[in-house]
N, C-alpha and C positions, 0 to 999 in steps of 0.2 A: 375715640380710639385711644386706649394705651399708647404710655411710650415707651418704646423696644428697647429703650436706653440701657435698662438696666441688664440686660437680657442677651447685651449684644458680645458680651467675650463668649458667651454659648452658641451662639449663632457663627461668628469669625471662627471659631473652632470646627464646627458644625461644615463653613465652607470648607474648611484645610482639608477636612477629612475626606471629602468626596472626589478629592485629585492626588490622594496619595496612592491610586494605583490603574495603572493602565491599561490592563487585563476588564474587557466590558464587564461580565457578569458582576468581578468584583468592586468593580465601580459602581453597580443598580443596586449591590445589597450594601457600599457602605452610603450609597442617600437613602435608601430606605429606613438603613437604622440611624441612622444622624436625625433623618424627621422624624421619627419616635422619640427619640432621647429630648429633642428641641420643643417638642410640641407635647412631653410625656405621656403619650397615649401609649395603651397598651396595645395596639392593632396598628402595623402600618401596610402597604402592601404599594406594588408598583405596576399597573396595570398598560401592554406597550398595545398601539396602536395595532400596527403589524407585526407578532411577533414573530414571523416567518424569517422578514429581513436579515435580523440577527442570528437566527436560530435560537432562542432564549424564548421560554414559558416568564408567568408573572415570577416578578421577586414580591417575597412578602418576608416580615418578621413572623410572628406568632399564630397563634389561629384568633379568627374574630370573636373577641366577647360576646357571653351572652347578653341583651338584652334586660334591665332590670323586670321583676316579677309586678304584675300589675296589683293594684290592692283590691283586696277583697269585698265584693258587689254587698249591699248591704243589703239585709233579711226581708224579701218581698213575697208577696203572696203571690205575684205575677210569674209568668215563667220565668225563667233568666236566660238572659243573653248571653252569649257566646263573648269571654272578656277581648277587647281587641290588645292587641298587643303593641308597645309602643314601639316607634325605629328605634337604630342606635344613632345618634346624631356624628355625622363625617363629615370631615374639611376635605376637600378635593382641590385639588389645584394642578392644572395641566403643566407639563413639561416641552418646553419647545428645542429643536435642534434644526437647526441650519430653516428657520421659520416654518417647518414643518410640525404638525406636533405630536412628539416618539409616545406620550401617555401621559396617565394619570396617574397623580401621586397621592392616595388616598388613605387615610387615618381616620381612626376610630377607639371609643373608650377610656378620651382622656382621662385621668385617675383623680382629679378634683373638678369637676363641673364641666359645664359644654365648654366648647373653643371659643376662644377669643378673635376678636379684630387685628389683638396682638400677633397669635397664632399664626393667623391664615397671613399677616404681612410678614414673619419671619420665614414664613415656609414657600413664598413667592420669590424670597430673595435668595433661597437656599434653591428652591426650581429654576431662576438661572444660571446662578453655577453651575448646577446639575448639567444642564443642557452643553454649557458648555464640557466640563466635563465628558460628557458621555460623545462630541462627537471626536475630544481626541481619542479616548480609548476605542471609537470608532477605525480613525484612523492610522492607528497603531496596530488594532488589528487586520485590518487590512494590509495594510505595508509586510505586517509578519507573513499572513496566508499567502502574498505573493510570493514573499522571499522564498517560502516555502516552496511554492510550485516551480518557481522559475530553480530553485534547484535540482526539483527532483527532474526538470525538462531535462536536463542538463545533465544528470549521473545516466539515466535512459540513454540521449545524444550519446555518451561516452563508452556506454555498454553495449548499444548497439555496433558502433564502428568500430568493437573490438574482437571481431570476427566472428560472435555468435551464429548459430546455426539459425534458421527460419524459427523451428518452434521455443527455444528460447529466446528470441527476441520480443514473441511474442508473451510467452510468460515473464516477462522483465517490464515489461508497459503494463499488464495487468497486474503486478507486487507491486510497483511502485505507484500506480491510481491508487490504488486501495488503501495503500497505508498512507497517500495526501490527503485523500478523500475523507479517512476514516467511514470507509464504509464495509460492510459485512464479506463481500466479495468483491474483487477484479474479475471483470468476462471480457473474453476477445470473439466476437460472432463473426461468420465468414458467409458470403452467400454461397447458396445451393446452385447446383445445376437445374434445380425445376424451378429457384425465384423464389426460394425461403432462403431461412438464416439458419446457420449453426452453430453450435457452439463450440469454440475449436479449442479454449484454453481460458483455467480457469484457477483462482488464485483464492485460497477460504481460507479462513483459521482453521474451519475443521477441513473432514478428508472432501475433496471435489468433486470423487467419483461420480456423485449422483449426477453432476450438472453438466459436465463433459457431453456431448454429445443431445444434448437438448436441443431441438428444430423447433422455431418458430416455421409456420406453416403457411405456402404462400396465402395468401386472399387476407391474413391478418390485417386488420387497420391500420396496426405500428409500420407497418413493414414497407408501404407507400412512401412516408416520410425516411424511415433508414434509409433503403436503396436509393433514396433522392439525395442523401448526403445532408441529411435534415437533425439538426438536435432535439432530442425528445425528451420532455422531462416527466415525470412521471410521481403525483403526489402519496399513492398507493397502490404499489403492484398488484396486489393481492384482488384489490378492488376495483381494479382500473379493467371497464370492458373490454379496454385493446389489449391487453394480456391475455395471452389464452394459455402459454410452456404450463407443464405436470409441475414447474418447482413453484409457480409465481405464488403460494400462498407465503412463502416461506420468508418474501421481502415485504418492506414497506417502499419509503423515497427511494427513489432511483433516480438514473443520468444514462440516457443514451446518446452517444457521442458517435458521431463521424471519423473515420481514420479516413480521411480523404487529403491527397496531395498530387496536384499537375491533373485535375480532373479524374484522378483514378481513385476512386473505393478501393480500399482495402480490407475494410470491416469495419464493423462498431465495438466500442469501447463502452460498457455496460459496470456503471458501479452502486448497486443496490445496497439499502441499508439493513436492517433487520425490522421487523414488523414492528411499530410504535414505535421505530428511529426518529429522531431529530429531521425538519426535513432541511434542504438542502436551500442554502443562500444564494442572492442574487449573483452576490462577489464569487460564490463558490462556483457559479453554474459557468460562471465570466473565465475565472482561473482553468477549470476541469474543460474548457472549450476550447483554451488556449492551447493547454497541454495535449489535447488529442492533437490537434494541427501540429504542433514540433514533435509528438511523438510517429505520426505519419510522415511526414516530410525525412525525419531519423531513419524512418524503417524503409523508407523508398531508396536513400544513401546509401545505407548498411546492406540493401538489395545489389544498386549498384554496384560496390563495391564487391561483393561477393561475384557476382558476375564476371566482375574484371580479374579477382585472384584465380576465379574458375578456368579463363582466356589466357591466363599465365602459368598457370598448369598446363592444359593443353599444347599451347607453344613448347614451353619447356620439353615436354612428353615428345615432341617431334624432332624436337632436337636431338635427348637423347635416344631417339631411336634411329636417327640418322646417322649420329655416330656409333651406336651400336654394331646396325649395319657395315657401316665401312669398316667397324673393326671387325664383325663376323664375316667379312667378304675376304680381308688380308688374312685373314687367320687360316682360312680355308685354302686362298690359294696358295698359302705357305706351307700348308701338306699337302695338297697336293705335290706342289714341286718336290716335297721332303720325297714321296713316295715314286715318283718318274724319277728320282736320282739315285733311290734306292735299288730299281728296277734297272735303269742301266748298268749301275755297278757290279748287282748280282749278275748279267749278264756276260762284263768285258772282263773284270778283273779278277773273277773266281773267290771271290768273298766266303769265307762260312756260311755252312748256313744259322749261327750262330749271331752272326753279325746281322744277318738279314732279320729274322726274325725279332731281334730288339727293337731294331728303327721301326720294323713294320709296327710291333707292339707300342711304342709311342707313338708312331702318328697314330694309332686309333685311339690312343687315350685322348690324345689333342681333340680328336675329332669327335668322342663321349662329351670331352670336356664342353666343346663348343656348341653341341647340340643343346647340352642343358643349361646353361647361359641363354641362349635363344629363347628358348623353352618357358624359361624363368621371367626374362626381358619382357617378354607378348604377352603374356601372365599379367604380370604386372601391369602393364599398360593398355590391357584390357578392361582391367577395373576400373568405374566411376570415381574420382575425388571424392572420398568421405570428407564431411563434419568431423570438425576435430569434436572428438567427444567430451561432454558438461561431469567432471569428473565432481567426486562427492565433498574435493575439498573448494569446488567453485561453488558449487550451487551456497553452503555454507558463507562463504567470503559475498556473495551473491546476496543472498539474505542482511550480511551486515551492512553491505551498502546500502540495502534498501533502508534499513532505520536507520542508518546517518542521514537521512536526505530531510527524516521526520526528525532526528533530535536536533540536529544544526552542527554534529561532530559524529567522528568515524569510530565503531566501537573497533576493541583489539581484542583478534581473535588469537587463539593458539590450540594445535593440534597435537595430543601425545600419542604414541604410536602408530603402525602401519593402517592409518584408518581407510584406505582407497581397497587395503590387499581383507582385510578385515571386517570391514562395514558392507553388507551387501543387502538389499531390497528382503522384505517389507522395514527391514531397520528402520532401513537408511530413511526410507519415505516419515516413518513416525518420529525421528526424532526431529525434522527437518518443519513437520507440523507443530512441534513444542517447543523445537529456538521461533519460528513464528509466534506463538501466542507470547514465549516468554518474552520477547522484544517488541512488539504493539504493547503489552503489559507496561514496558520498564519506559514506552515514550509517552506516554498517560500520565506517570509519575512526576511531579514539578519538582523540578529541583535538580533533574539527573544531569551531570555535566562529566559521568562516567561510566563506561559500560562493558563489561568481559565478559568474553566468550569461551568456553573449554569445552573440547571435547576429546574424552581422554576411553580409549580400549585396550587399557591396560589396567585398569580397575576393577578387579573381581566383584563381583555381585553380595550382600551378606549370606549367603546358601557359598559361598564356592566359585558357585557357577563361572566363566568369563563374562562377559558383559560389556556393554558401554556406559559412558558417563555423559551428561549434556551438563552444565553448568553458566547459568548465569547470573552474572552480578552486574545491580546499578545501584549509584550513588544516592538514590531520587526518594528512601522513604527507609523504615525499618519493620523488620516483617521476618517470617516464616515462607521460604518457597513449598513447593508442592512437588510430589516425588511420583517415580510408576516405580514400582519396586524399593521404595525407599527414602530418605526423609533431607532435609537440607536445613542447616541451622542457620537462623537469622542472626544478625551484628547489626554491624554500621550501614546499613545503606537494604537491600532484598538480596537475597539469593536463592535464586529458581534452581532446581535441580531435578532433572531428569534420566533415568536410567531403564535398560531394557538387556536379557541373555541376546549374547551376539548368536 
């Protein structure tokens, strides 16, 4: 055996490198390129046991060499045989983490001769660092994807108990799965009265329409397990025989989750990926199961509590009706009396009839008066308690909460002009699809630690026209945004820009 003596400040460098970053992926690809560099093949690659776990395919450097050309068969008068072709000679050497073993760290095409005794005991020693290495960036990632979820629990928690109506509360647990999730859609399914599911609310980068109102159909396989309060994970929708919905070609991995809280179903929580998604991790399956349970237990409160404001309404409503009444009863019988006084007066003391006829004419106006107050009162408290309504500058604020939950800060929005008296449907809905894309965009980007939001209807269109403006900016790359009608210049950081005729 060589000795590594000489070899060894490229190796101590070689370890430094493999722990200067905490982020998994970028962990696998700098041991992959450090045993290349250490071992100078021109082929390394890193092949993981399970790559499910992580969610991570192989890291490799380059593409494999080809194989050198065999030499040419000398001049026979025999047939000739088919030349075999030689391997390419590889040092393999496995990676172990927490005495499990995550893969193979394999290399090929060293650039002067086969591998050494040398080699393979430098790249053993650089495979336990590795290993270490890779279960902190394990655990780092993990700690982050909690922080993550246990916040977005918790902006959900906060958005539900802040009076939201039913059907937003429900589109607020599916925007924020989706963007923890990073998965293609948030669904919220409700069951049917015949023992299916439906699809009651639904969260896409693009438009939903299609998938609103989608029945899983009773007698489905899946549907045994949901209605039991059962987690269903799902490797390919598309392929997966218990799917039967008209969209299922259109996902890949999925999560179907229980909104179950105090033994009562609520629905499931369905967050599918796009077809040849990433599939879904252990930790993720762990986090996304936790989060439906605080997101039901949220919605069951925010139930309550609605409830209770509904029972304080109604009280209220009898109160003032109670005192309405007593004051439509004095009112009343204080013209009466006006009009019996009227009447004796005309009688005894010979009054005008000039004088009569006033008082008569005021008490009937009293008495106009008080019918339509009545009139008005029972009216009014005839009507059911509406939902305060999701006006156009929540759902917006709505939206930003939801990427702060993904970036780990709150972006700052700002509205120019009358956009509630101005902004009206189908606008409203597409521009509300393109601050969505544009913000899952700007939380992808590393680095963002800043994020503005505009939206300005006082911006004429370049034709003239009126118009709206969407605008957003993050700190996190530099670039060219993307325009409907028009263009957005890139600087220091992106800026997406969006515009459509009001």
């Amino acid at each position: 055996m060589h000795d590594p003596v000489p070899r060894l400040p490229s190796l101590l460098e070689a370890v430094l490198s493999v722990g200067t970053d905490l982020e998994l992926r970028a962990t696998l690809q700098h041991i992959v390129d450090a045993a290349a560099e250490l071992t100078e093949a021109r082929y390394a690659a890193l092949d993981m046991t399970d790559p499910g776990r992580d969610g991570l395919t192989g890291i490799r450097t380059a593409e494999r060499p080809e194989p050198p050309e065999p030499p040419e068969p000398p001049e026979s008068t025999e047939s000739p045989k088919p030349p075999e072709l030689p391997e390419l000679p590889e040092l393999v050497v496995p990676i172990h983490v927490d005495d499990e073993v995550f893969g193979d760290l394999r290399l090929a095409g060293k650039r002067e001769g086969p591998f050494t005794d040398e080699d393979e005991q430098l790249v053993r020693v650089l495979a336990t660092q590795a290993g270490i290495a890779i279960g902190n960036a394990r655990l780092y990632e993990t700690a982050r994807q909690r922080e993550r979820w246990i916040e977005g629990a918790a902006a959900v928690t906060t958005a539900l108990l802040s009076g939201e109506s039913a059907a937003d509360a429900l589109m607020t647990v599916a925007e924020r799965a989706r963007r923890l999730a990073e998965a293609s859609a948030g669904v919220i399914l409700q069951p049917t009265e015949d023992g299916g599911m439906e699809i009651v609310t639904a969260s896409t980068l693009d438009d939903p329409g299609d998938i609103v109102g989608v029945v899983i159909e009773p007698g489905s396989p899946v549907l045994e397990q949901l209605l039991g309060g059962e987690p269903v994970f799902i490797d390919d929708t598309a392929t997966d025989p218990r799917m039967t919905t008209r969209v299922r070609h259109r996902f890949g991995p999925s999560m179907m989750l229980p909104l179950r809280a105090g033994g009562r179903l609520l629905g499931t929580l369905a967050l599918p990926r796009r077809r040849g998604g990433r599939p879904y991790t252990a930790v993720e399956r762990l986090l996304a199961t936790q989060f439906a349970s605080q997101a039901a237990l949220a919605l069951v409160h925010a139930e309550a509590q609605h409830s209770r404001e509904r029972l304080a309404v109604y009280e209220d409503r009898d109160r003032i009706a109670r005192d309405l009444h007593d004051l439509v009863v004095q009112r009343l019988f204080a013209t009466g009396m006006m009009l019996e006084s009227t009447q004796r007066r005309s009688a005894g003391t010979g009054d005008t009839d000039k004088d009569v006829h006033a008082m008569l004419g005021h008490a009937v106006d009293e008495l106009q008066s008080t019918v339509q107050e009545v009139r008005t009162a029972i009216f009014a408290l005839q009507q059911p308690p509406a939902d305060a309504p999701t006006t156009f500058r929540g759902k917006v604020l709505r939206e930003a909460a939801g990427a702060g939950a993904v970036l780990g800060f709150q972006p700052s929005t700002r509205f120019t002009g009358a956009v509630e008296n101005r902004l009206a449907e189908p606008v409203a809905g597409r521009l509300l699809t393109a601050l969505r894309r544009a913000l899952t965009a700007a939380s992808r980007r590393a680095g963002a630690s800043r994020v503005e939001i505009t939206v300005d209807v006082t911006a004429p269109l370049p034709d003239g026209r009126p118009g709206v403006r969407l605008t957003v900016f993050d700190d996190g790359g530099a670039g060219n945004g993307h325009a409907e009608g028009g263009g957005a210049e890139g600087g220091a950081g992106t800026t997406v820009t969006w515009q459509s005729p009001l």
